[in-house]
C-alpha positions in Angstrom: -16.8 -69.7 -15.5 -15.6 -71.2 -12.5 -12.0 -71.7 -13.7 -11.7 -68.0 -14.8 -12.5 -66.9 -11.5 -10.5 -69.6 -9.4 -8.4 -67.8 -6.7 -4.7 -68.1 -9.1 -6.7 -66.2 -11.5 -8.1 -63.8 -9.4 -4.6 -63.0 -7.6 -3.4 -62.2 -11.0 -6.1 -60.0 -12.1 -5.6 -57.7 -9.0 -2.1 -57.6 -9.9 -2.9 -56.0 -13.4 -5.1 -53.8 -11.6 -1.9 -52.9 -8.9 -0.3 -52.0 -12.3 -2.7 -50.2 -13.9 -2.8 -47.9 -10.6 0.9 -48.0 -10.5 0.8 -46.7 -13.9 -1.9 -43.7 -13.0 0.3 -42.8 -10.2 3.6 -41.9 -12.9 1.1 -39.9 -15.0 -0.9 -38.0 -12.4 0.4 -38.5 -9.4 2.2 -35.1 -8.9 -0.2 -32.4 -7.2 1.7 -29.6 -8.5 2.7 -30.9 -12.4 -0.2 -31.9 -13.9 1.0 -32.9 -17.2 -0.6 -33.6 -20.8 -1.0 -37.5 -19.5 -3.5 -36.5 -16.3 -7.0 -37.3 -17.4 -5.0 -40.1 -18.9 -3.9 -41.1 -15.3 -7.0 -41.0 -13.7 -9.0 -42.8 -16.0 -6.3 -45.8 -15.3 -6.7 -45.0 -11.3 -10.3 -45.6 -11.7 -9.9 -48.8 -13.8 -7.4 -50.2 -11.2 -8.9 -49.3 -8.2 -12.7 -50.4 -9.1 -10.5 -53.7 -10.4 -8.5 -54.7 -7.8 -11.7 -53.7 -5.2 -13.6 -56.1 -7.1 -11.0 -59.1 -7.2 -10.5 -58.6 -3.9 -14.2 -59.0 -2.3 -14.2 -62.1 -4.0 -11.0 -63.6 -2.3 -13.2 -62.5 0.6 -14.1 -66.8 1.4 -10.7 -67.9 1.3 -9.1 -69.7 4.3 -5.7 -69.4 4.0 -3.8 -66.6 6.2 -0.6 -67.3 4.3 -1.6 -67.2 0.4 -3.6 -64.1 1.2 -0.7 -62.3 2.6 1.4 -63.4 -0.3 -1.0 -62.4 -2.8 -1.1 -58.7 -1.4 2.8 -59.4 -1.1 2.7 -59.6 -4.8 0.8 -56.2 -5.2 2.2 -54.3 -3.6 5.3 -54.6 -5.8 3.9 -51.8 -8.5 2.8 -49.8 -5.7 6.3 -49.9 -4.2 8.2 -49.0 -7.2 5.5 -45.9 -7.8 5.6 -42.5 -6.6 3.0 -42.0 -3.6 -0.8 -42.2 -4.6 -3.9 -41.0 -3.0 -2.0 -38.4 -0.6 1.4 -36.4 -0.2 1.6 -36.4 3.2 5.1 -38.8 2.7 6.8 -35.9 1.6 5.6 -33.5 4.7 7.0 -36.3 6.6 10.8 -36.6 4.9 10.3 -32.6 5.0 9.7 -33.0 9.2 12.6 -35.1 9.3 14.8 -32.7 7.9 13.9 -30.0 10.2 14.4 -32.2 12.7 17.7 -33.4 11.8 18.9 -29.6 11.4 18.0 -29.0 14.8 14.8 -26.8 14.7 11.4 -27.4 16.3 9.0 -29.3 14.4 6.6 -28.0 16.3 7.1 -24.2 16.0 8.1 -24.1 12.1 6.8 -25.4 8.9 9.1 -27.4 6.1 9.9 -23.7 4.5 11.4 -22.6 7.5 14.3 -24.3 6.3 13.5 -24.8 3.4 13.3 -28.1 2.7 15.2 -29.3 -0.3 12.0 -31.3 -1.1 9.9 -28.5 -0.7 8.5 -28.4 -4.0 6.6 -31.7 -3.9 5.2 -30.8 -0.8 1.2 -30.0 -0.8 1.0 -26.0 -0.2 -0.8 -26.3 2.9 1.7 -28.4 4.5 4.3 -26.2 3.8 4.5 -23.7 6.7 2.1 -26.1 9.1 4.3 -27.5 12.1 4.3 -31.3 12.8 1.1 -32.4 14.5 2.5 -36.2 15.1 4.2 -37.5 18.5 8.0 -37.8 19.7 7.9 -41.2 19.0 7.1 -40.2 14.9 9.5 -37.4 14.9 12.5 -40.1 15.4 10.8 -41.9 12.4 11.2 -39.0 10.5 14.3 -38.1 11.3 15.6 -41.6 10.5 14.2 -41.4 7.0 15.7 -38.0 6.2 19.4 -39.1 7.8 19.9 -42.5 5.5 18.3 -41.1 2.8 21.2 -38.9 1.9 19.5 -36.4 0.1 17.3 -38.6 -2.1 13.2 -38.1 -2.3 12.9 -41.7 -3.2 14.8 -43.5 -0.6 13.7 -41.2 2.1 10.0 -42.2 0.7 11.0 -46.0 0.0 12.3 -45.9 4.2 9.0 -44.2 5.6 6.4 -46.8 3.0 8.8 -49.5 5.2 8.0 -48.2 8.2 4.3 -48.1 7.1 4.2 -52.0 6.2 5.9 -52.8 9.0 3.2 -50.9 11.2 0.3 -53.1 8.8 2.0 -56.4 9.7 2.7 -55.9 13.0 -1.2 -55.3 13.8 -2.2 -58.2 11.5 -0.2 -60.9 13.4 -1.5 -59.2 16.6 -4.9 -58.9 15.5 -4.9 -62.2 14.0 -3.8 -63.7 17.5 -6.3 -61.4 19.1 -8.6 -62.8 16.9 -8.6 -66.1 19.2 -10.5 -64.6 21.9 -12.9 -62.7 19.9 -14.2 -66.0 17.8 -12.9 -64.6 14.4 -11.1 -65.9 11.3 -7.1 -65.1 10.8 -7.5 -65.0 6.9 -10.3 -62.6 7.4 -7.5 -60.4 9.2 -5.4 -60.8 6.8 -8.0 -59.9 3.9 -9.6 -57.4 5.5 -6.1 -55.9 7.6 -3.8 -56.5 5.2 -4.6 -56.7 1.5 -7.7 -54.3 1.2 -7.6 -51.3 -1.3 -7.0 -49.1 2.1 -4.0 -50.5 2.9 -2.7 -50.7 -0.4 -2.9 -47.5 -1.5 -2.5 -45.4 2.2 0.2 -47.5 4.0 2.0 -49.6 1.1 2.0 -47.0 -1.2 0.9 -43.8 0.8 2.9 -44.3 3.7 0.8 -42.9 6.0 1.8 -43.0 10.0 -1.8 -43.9 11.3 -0.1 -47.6 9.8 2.4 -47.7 13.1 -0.7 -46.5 14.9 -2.5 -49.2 14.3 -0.1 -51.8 14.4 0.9 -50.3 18.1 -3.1 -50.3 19.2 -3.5 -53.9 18.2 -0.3 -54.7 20.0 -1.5 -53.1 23.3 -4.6 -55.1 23.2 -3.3 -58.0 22.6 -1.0 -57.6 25.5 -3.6 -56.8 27.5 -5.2 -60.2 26.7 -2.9 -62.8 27.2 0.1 -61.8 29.1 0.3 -64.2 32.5 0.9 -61.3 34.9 -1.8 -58.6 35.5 1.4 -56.3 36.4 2.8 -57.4 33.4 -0.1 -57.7 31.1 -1.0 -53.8 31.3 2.9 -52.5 32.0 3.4 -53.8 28.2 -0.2 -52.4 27.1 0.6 -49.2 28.6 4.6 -49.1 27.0 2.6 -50.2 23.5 -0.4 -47.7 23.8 2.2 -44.6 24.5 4.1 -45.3 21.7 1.2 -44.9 19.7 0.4 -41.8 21.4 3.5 -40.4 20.2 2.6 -41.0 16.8 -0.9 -39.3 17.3 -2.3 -38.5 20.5 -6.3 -40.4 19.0 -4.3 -43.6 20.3 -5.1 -42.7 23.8 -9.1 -43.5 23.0 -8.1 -47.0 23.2 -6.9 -47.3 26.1 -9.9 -47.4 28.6 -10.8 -50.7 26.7 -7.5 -52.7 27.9 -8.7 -52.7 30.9 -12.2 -55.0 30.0 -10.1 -57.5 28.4 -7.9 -58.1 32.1 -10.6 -60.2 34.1 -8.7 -59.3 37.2 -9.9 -56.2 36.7 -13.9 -56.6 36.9 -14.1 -54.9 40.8 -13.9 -51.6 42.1 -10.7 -51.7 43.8 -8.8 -53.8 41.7 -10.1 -52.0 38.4 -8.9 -48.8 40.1 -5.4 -50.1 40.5 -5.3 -52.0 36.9 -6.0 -48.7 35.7 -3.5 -46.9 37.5 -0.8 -49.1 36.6 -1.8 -49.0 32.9 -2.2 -45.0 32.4 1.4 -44.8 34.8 2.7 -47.1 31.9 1.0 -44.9 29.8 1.9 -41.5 30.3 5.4 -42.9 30.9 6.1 -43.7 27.7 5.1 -40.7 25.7 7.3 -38.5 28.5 10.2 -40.8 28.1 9.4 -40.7 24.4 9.3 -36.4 24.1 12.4 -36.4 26.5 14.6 -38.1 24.2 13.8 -35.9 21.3 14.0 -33.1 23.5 10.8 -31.6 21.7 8.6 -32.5 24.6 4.8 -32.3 24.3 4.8 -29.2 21.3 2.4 -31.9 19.6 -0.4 -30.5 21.9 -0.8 -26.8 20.5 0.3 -27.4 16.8 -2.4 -30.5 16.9 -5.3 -28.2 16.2 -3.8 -26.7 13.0 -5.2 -29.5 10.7 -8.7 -28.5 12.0 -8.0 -25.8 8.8 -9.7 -27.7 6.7 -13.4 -27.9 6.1 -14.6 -31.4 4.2 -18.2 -32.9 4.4 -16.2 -36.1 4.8 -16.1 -35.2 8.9 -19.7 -36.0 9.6 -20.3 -33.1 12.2 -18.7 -30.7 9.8 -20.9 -31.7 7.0 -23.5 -30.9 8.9 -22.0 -27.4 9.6 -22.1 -27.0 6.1 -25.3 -28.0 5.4 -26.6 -25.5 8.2 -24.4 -22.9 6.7 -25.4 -23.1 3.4 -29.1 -22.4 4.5 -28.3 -19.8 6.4 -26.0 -18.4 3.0 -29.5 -18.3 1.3 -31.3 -17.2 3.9 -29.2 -13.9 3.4 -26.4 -14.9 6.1 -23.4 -15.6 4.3 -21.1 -14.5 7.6 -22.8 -17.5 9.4 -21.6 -20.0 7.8 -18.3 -20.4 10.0 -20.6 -20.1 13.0 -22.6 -23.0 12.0 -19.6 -25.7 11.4 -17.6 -24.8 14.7 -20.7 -25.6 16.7 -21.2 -28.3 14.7 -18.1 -29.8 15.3 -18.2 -28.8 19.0 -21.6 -31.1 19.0 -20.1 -33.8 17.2 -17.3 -34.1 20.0 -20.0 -34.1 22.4 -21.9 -36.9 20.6 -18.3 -38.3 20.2 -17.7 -38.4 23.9 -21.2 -40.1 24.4 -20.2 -42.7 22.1 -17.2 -43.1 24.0 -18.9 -43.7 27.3 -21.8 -46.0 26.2 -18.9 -48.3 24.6 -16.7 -48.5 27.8 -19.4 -49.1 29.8 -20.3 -52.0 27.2 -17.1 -53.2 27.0 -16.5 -53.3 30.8 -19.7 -56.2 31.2 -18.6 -58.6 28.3 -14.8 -59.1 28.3 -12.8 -59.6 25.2 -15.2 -60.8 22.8 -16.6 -57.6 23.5 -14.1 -55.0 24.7 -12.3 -55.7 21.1 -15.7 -54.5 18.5 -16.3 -51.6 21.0 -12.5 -50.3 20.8 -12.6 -50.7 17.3 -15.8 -48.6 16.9 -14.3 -45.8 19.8 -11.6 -45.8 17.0 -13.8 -45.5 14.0 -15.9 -43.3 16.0 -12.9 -40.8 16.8 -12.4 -40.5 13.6 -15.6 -40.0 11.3 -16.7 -37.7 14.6 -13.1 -35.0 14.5 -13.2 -32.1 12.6 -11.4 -33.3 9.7 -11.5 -37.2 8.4 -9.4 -38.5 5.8 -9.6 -42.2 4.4 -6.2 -43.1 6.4 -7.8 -42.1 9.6 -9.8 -45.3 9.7 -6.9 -47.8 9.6 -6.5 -48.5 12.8 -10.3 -48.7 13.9 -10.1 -51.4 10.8 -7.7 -53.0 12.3 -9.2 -53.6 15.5 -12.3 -54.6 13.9 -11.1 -56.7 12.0 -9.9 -59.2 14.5 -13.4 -58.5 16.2 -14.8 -60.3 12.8 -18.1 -58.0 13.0 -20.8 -60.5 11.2 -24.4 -59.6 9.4 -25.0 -55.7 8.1 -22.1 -54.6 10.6 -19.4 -56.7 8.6 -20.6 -56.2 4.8 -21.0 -52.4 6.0 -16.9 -52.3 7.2 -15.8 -54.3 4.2 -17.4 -52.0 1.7 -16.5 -49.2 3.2 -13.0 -50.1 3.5 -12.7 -50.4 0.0 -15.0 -47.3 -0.7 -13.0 -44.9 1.1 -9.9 -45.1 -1.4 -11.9 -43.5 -3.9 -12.0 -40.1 -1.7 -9.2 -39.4 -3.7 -7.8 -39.1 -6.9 -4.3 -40.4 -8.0 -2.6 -36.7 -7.0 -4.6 -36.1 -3.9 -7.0 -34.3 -5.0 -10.1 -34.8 -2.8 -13.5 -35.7 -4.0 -15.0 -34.4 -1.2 -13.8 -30.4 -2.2 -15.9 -31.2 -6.0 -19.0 -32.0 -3.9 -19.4 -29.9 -0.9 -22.9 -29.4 -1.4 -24.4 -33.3 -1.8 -21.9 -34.5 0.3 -23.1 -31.9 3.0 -26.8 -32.4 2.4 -26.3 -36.2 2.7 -24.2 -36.0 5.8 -27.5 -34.0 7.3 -30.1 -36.9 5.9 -27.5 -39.4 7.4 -27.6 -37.4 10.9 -31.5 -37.3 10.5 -32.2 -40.5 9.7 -29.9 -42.0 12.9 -32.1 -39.6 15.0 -35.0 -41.0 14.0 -34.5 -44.4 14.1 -32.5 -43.8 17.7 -35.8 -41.7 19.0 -38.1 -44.8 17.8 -35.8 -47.5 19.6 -36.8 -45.4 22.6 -39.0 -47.4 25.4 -42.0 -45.6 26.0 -43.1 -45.4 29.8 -46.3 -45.9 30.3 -48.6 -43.1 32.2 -50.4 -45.7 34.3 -51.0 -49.1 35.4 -51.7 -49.6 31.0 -50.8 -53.3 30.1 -49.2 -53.4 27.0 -49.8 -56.1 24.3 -47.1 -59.0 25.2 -45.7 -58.5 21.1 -45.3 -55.0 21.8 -43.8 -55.3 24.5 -41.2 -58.0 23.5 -40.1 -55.8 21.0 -39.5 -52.9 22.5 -37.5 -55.0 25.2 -35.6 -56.4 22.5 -35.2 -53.0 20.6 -34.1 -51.5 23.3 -30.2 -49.3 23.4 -30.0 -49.2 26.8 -30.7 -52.7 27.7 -27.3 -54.5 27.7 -26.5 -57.5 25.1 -26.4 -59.3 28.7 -29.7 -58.9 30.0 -31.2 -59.2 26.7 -30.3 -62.4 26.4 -31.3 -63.2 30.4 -34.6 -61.8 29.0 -35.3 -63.8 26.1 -34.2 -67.2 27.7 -36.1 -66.5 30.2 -39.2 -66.1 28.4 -38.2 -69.1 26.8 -38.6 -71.0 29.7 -41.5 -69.4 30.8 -43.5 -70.4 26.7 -42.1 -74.0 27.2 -43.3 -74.3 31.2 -46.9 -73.2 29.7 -46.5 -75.7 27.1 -45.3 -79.0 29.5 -48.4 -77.4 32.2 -51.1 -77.6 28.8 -49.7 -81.1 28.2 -49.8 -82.4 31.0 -53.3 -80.7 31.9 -54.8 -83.1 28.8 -52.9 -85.9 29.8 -53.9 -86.4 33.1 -58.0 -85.4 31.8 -57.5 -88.3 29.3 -56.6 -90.6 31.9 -59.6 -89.1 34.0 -62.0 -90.0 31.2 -60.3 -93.3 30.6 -61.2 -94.0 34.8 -64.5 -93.0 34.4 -65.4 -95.2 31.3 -63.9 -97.8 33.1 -66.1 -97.2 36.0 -69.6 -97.0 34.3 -68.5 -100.4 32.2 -68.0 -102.3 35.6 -70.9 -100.6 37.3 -73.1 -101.4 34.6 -71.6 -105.1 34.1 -74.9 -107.4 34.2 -74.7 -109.3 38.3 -74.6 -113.1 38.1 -77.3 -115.3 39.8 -76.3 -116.6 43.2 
């Protein structure tokens, strides 16, 4: 049994199930020609996606950066020569290029403006929506559509080369990051690298949130090890605006650079680290938007993929649970209400979580500054308005140089490979078949973090009460707003304290044996019988 599981075996087993998805994607992969073969299609998505999820998690223990990254080398070879799964958004993207190339403005017209020649395989919503992404994308774009030459394929086959080289960049980084944060390079590379996410949304889907990640990674990694401090957040800054100008959720990871600079742990000197990195910063994406000449149009046609309304946003499934009460309770008109200030709360909540993780990151330096950029990521994305399975690369990738361990880690590896099946082969989105459950567990999700926030809550006391000592060690250790630091100060010194109790007992009944030893010894000499004189 051992043999037929061996790692050799395994790497060929996710192979047939790369295939077998490969295969799915020529039968229904098209959104808008769904032949005689679909059910076909997605029957064989299912097979070789559960497949290769499950061969995967058990290459999970191997230690070897290199054979993992040339197992998902070998792949990624049906994915490649496949037409795009999971998503169509790689055809939006040679359509932008085009636009670009013909001189319009991205940001002001939608692919039919021109029309694009590829407009047909183009999702219908995309179609007259303007280009959310940065300056830095739009060159991208117009790259792929100038050596393509008029051909779908090799405009696709350029922009999935792009992606990869996005995935690689930020698993070397994150793999060297992973130094200073006490994780495992071949965990990088199995979790960054080689998961089902990355396989079907960057090597195959070609999504841009690749090059976002692999940009994020980079900046932090600069931000750790450069020799300069000039130096160390000049190239953070350069790398964190170019991500910026692929989308403008790069900019959340910034504040964290500047806990992983230890010149930067004073006032003063954290007020100039951070000027020089946002200068560096907001350079780059104006140097960026003057060279396409486009400038910053990304800012008002960003909110236009706020359209859509998916439980897979947390905040808006919420909305939608509150909304379809109110649709029973005879207020069908409501239900917009109830998702906009949902989502207006969740960016509040959003902003809080934001806070409590810089201020976090600020007292423990890398190993600590890298998990709480990584969940700021992950956290910008699960809290938008609108949450797609892509969104989460980059907090992924961050995290997984962090090498999260216990609940945390199985929790991100699961979920990793989870979130591919949001989708079916021709992007059709699981979430719109099950608005309802996924809304009303969205809502139990929301409740139950409530609750078990409210209960970590310490209780102050109304008087001079002593509380029992096991209480109160647990709520001390329980505690959210006591820091990892001073938890630790708290439970070695209590330490100290249990063991100084324990050396004062011992040494209390050693010195009473030695006072009863004295006294025997004096009664047997005073009652020693006198000899005669």
């Amino acid at each position: 049994m051992r043999e037929s599981l061996s790692p050799a075996r395994l790497r060929w087993l996710g192979l047939l199930g790369s295939a077998l998805m490969a295969a799915s994607a020529h039968l229904a992969g098209s959104a808008t020609d769904r032949g005689p073969g679909w059910a076909v299609g997605v029957g064989l998505w299912l097979v070789g996606a559960g497949g290769l999820a499950a061969v995967w998690w058990r290459l999970r223990t191997v230690a070897a950066p290199g054979w993992l990254l040339g197992t998902g080398a070998l792949w990624a070879v049906p994915l490649l020569l496949a037409p795009p799964l999971g998503s169509s958004d790689v055809y939006a993207y040679a359509c932008q290029g085009e636009i670009v190339r013909a001189g319009l403005d991205p940001y002001a017209v939608g692919p039919d403006a021109l029309p694009c020649r590829w407009l047909d395989a183009v999702a219908p919503s995309w179609r007259d929506t303007p280009a959310p992404y940065g300056s830095l994308w739009l060159l991208v774009e117009r790259f792929a559509a100038s050596v393509s030459a008029g051909s779908l394929p090799l405009a696709v086959t350029v922009l999935r080369l792009v992606a990869i080289v996005g995935i690689l960049l930020a698993t070397a980084a994150a793999a060297r990051l992973a130094r200073h944060c006490g994780g495992n390079p071949a965990r990088v590379v199995w979790l960054g690298a080689i998961g089902p996410l990355p396989l079907v949304h960057v090597v195959s889907g070609a999504h841009n949130d690749a090059l976002l990640a692999g940009l994020v990674v980079l900046g932090l990694l600069a931000a750790a090890e450069l020799r300069t401090v000039v130096g160390r957040l000049a190239l953070a800054g350069v790398a964190f605006g170019a991500a910026a100008s692929v989308k403008a959720t790069a900019l959340v990871a910034v504040p964290f650079a500047l806990a992983v600079v230890p010149w930067a742990r004073t006032g003063r000197r954290r007020v100039a680290a951070g000027a020089v990195l946002t200068g560096a910063t907001l350079g780059t994406v104006l140097l960026l938007a003057g060279v396409t000449g486009h400038g910053l149009g990304f800012v008002r046609s960003w909110p236009a993929t706020a359209g859509s309304v998916q439980w897979s946003s947390i905040p808006t499934g919420v909305g939608m649970a509150v909304g379809y009460g109110l649709r029973a309770a005879g207020r069908p008109e409501a239900f917009g209400n109830a998702v906009e200030v949902a989502r207006l709360l969740g960016l509040a909540a959003l902003g809080a979580v934001l806070l409590l993780a810089w201020r976090r990151a600020l007292r423990g330096g890398v190993a600590v500054a890298v998990p709480a950029a990584g969940v700021a990521l992950l956290a910008t994305a699960l809290l938008g308005p609108v949450f797609y399975a892509w969104y989460a690369l980059a907090g992924v990738a961050v995290l997984a140089a962090a090498a999260p361990r216990g609940r945390l880690g199985t929790l991100l590896d699961a979920g990793s490979a989870g979130l591919v099946f949001l989708t079916l082969p021709d992007s059709l989105g699981l979430v719109t078949k099950t608005k309802v459950p996924g809304a009303l567990l969205d809502l139990a999700l929301v409740g139950w973090l409530l609750t078990r926030w409210a209960g970590r809550r310490p209780t102050q006391p109304a008087g001079p009460v002593r509380m029992p000592a096991g209480r109160s060690r647990e709520l001390a250790r329980r505690s959210p707003l006591m820091p990892g630091p001073s938890r630790m100060l708290v439970r070695r010194s209590r330490t100290v304290l249990r063991r100084s109790g324990e050396l004062v007992g011992r040494s209390r009944m050693l010195l009473g044996r030695v006072d009863a030893w004295r006294r025997r010894r004096v009664r047997a000499v005073v009652r020693q019988p006198r000899s005669p004189v």
